[in-house]
C-alpha positions, 0 to 999 in steps of 0.5 A: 364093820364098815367097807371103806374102798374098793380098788380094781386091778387093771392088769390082768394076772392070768387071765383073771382081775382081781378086785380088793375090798377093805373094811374098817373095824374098831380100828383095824382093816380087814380085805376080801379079794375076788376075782373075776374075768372083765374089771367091771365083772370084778368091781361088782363081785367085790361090791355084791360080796362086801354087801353080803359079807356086811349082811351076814358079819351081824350075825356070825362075824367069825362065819362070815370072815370065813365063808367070804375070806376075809381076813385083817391087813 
């Protein structure tokens, strides 16, 4: 699993912005959506996730596509 990108949304949905993180695997992409309440806040909530995600997916990929909500596109 290798995270690929990191888009921001710039508008707000509520009060909320949202941060998409997507990820490569033989082949299929896989995204984890966070949210958070500044772009910025958003961006490195997407960015600490990913690093976490990608720690624990080399352990446990199935319990780590669950805890972080990653599911494939």
């Amino acid at each position: 699993m290798e995270l690929v990108e990191i888009e921001v949304n710039p508008n707000p949905i509520g009060e909320e912005y949202m941060a998409q993180a997507f990820f490569e695997w033989n082949g299929q992409e896989w995204e984890m959506t966070v949210k958070a309440g500044s772009p910025d806040e958003a961006k490195a909530l997407a960015e600490s996730q990913s690093a976490s995600y990608l720690s624990e997916w080399n352990t446990d990929a199935s319990a780590a596509n669950q805890k972080y909500s990653v599911y494939m596109f």
